[in-house]
Structures are given as structure tokens and as C-alpha cells.
N, C-alpha and C positions, 0 to 999 in steps of 0.2 A: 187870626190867632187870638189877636186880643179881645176879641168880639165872643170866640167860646171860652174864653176864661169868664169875663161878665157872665154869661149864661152860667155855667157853673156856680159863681158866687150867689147866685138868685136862686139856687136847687141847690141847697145841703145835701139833701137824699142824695138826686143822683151824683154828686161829689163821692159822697160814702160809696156806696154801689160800685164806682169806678177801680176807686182804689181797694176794694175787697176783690172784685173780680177776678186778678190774678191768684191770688188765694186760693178761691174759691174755684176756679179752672185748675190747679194745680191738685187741687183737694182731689175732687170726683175723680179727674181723669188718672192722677196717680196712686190712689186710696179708696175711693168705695168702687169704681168701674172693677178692680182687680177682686177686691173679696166679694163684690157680686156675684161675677166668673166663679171664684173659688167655692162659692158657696151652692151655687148650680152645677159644678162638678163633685161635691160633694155628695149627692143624690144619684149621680149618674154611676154607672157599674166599667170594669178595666176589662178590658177584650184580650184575649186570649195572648196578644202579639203586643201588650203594653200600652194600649192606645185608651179613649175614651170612648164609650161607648155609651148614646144617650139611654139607657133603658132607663127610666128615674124609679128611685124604691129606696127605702133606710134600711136599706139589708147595712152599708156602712156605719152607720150610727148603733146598729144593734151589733155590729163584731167586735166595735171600738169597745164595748163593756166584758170582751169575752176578760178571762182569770187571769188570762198571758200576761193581758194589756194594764188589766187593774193593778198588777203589781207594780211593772212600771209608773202607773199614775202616780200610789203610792209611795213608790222612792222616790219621787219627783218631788212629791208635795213638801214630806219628811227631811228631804234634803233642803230643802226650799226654804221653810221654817227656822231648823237649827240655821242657817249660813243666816239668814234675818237676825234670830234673835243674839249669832256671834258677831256680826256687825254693828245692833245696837249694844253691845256688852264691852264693845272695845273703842265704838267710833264715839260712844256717849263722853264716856271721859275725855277723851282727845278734843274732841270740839269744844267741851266746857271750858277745858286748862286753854286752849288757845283763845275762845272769849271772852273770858272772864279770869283766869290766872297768870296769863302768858303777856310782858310787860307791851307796849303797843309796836316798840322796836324790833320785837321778834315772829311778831303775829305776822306780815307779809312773807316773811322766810319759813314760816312754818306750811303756813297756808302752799303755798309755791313746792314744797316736798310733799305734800298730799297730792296735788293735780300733779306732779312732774311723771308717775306712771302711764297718765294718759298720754303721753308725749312720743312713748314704744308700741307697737302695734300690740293689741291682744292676741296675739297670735304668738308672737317671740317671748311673750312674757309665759305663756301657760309652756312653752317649749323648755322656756329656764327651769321651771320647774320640776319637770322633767326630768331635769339635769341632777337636780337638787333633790326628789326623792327616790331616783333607782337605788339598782342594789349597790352598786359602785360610786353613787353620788357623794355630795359632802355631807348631809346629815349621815348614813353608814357608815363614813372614812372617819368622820370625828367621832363617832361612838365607838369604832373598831377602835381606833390610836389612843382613847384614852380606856378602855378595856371596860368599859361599861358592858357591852355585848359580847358576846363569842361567835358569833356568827347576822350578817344583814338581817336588817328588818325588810318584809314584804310592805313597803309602802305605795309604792305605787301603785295602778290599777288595783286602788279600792276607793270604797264609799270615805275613806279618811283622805285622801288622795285629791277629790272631788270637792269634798266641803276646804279643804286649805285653800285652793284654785279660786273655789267661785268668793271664799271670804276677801282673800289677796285683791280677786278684782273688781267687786263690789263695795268693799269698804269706804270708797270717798264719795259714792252715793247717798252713803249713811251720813259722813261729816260733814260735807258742802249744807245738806238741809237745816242740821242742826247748829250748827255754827251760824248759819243765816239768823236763826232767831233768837238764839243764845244771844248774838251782839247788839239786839235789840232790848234788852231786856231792859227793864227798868230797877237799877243798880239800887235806888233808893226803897224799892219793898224789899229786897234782901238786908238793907240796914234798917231798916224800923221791923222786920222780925226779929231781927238779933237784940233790937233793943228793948224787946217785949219781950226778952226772958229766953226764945227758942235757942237750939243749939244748934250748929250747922248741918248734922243730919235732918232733924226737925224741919227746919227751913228747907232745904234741899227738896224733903220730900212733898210741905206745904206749898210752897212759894215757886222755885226755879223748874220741878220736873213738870206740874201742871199748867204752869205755862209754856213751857219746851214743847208738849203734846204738838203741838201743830207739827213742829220740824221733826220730831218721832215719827210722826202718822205718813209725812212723807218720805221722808227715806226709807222705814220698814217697806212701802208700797213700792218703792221703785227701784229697792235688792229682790224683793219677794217675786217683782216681775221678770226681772231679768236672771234671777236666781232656775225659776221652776220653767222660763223655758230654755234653757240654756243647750247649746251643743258641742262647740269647744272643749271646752273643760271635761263633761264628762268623758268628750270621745276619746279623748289625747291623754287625760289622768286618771280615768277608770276603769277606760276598756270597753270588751264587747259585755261582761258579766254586770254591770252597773251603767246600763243603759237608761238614759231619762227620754220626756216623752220628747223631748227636741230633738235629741239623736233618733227614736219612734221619726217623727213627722221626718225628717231628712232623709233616712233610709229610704222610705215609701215615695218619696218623691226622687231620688237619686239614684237608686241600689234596686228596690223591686218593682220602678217606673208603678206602681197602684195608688196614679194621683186623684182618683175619688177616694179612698179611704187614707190619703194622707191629708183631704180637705177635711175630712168629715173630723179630725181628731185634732185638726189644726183649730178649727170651730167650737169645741169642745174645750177646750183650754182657753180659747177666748173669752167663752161667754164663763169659764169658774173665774178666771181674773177681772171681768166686769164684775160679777157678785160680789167676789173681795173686795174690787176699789169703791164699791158700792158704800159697803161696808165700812169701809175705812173713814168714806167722807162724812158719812152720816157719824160716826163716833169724834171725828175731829169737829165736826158741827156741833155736837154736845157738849163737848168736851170746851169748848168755845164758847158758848151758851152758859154754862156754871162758870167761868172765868169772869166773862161779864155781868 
């Protein structure tokens, strides 16, 4: 034993090599082996009886564009975006006051009510909701009791319905990132702008947001993911009428067994979310770049 440790300590590489190999056997065999599959069934045509059937042809990639389908893209995207830009509109300020206005005795307790959703399943939490926008719910009962309405509002199963859901449980995506860099910041270029005359919005907009950029560019990127392919939420607070393309890809693999055209749309959504983080690196790279 102690003879292949020596050995080892005389070969760094294969030291390195070793301890990646788990890794890296976990990677392939649980992550590219599978979307290789998927993506070779992607090409292949559904047999009469639900099955796979190798003919290979993009007849699935050319359906995927039919009007049906584009509209659902569409609401995916749109939904996708607004819940992004209402996550950075609401989690920006909360992250700031908690690393930068919130005393250091409070910022554990604050921080600890943010992640404490992650504690309940996603699944009991979009069910509350549920609860919370039917017609009988409490937002209805307390608009009914103090006579604001005369009759329920339709909240539920809609496109409003969807975006509350996915903001609820996306939002500490947004805060975790930016709070990470917010706490980093360097406190003393906020006090020598303010002692060069700026005003705190000035500053704000100088000084604190374009540095923040890094932890913006990540959390937009990782609601915006989780936002457009989501299934949950739309299935259980929108309904069948506000279908996105996650409830698309789950149907066809679940409900009308057509798992060559539920790869081909799965891959499709992959590769627009590559172009966006694509996207997103390269502007936080700049944006990084003019910082420096």
C-alpha cells in the first residue's frame, strides 16, 4: 500500500486522473450516454403502437416549428423573461438591504427566511397556492369580506397564476447570487463616490449596480432556466389553456408516448438556453472587462 502511494506522489498527472475519474464516469454514464440516446431518438419516427421506430429523418424537428407549437414557445419565452425581470425587480433590493443595510445581527436570520422555502417540497408549495388563488381561496375571501369585489376573481389557471408561482419559487435564485457579491463589495468606493459630490442614486447607478453585474448575470441566467423550462407550476396553476413547452416535452413523453418528437423539442430548448448562457457569459465577461 505504501509502495503505491510513493508511486502516486512521483505522477501528479496520474494522481489528478484518479481522483477526477469518478467524476468523470458519473458524468458520461449519467449525462452525455443519456442525451446521446435522446438525441438519436430524436431523429428516429413513433410506430403506430407508441414504440420507436428507427426510420431516421427531421420530419420531428420540422413539426416542432408547426404555429401550434410556436405559440407555446412563445408563452414560454414571455413568461420566462417577465418572472426574470420580476425576480431581479424584487430580489435586487432584498439582497442589497440584507448586505449592505441590514445590521450583521440580522443578516443570518434574514438570509435563513430566504432558503427556509427550500425546506417544503416544490410540489406542496405550488399546491398552497392553489389554495391561495381559487375562487374560494384567501385572496377572494378577503376581497369578498372587505367588499372591494362583488363577486371572485378568475385567478387561477391563468398566465397571472403561472408567473406568481414560478416568481414565489424562483426568487431566492435571484437573491443567493446577488447577495454573494453584494457582500463582497468594496464599501470604501461607495464612500469616496459620495465624497466626490455623487448622490446615492448616482452612486448606485455608477459604483454598486456595475459591479453587482456578475451576480445579476447569474441569477437572471438561472430563473430564466428554470423559469422557461418549467412544468409544475404551469401544470397545477395554469392549466391545460397555458401550456409551456415543459408541460409540451412531458405530455409527449407521458400522455402521447411520441418520444422522438418529445427529444427533438427537448433539444431544441437546449440548444436556445446554450445561446442565451452563451450570451449572458460573454456580457458578464465585458461587463468585467470595463470594471477592470
Amino acid at each position: 500500500m505504501e509502495q503505491a502511494l510513493q508511486f502516486l506522489r512521483r505522477r501528479p498527472t496520474l494522481r489528478v486522473s484518479l481522483l477526477l475519474s469518478g467524476g468523470l464516469v458519473w458524468l458520461v454514464g449519467f449525462l452525455l450516454l443519456p442525451l446521446a440516446y435522446l438525441l438519436a431518438v430524436s431523429f428516429a419516427e413513433r410506430s403506430p403502437y407508441g414504440t420507436i421506430q428507427w426510420t431516421l429523418g427531421m420530419w420531428n424537428y420540422g413539426r416542432a416549428f408547426q404555429p401550434l407549437y410556436l405559440q407555446i414557445y412563445w408563452r414560454s419565452l414571455w413568461i420566462a423573461l417577465l418572472t426574470t425581470a420580476l425576480c431581479a425587480a424584487i430580489g435586487y433590493p432584498a439582497a442589497y438591504a440584507i448586505a449592505l443595510r441590514v445590521p450583521d445581527r440580522w443578516r443570518s436570520a434574514l438570509l435563513m427566511l430566504v432558503i427556509i422555502p427550500f425546506w417544503t417540497s416544490f410540489l406542496i408549495r405550488t399546491y398552497a397556492w392553489m389554495i391561495i388563488l381559487r375562487t374560494e381561496g384567501v385572496i377572494n375571501n378577503t376581497l369578498l369580506a372587505l367588499h372591494v369585489i362583488d363577486q371572485p376573481l378568475r385567478l387561477l389557471y391563468t398566465p397571472l397564476a403561472i408567473l406568481i408561482g414560478l416568481v414565489y419559487g424562483e426568487l431566492p435564485f435571484m437573491i443567493l447570487p446577488l447577495y454573494t457579491v453584494l457582500q463582497k463589495l468594496d464599501r470604501s468606493l461607495i464612500e469616496a463616490a459620495q465624497d466626490l459630490g455623487a448622490s446615492r442614486w448616482r452612486t448606485f447607478v455608477r459604483v454598486t449596480l456595475p459591479l453587482s453585474a456578475p451576480g445579476l448575470t447569474a441569477g437572471s441566467v438561472l430563473v430564466f432556466i428554470a423559469a422557461v423550462g418549467a412544468f409544475i407550476t404551469p401544470d397545477l396553476l395554469g392549466g391545460a389553456r397555458s401550456m409551456m413547452v415543459g408541460n409540451l416535452i412531458q405530455n409527449q413523453f407521458a400522455v402521447a408516448r411520441d418520444a422522438p418528437f418529445g427529444s427533438a423539442v427537448a433539444f431544441l430548448l437546449t440548444f436556445v438556453v446554450l445561446i442565451l448562457l452563451r450570451l449572458s457569459l460573454r456580457s458578464a465577461e465585458r461587463t468585467t472587462r470595463e470594471i477592470l
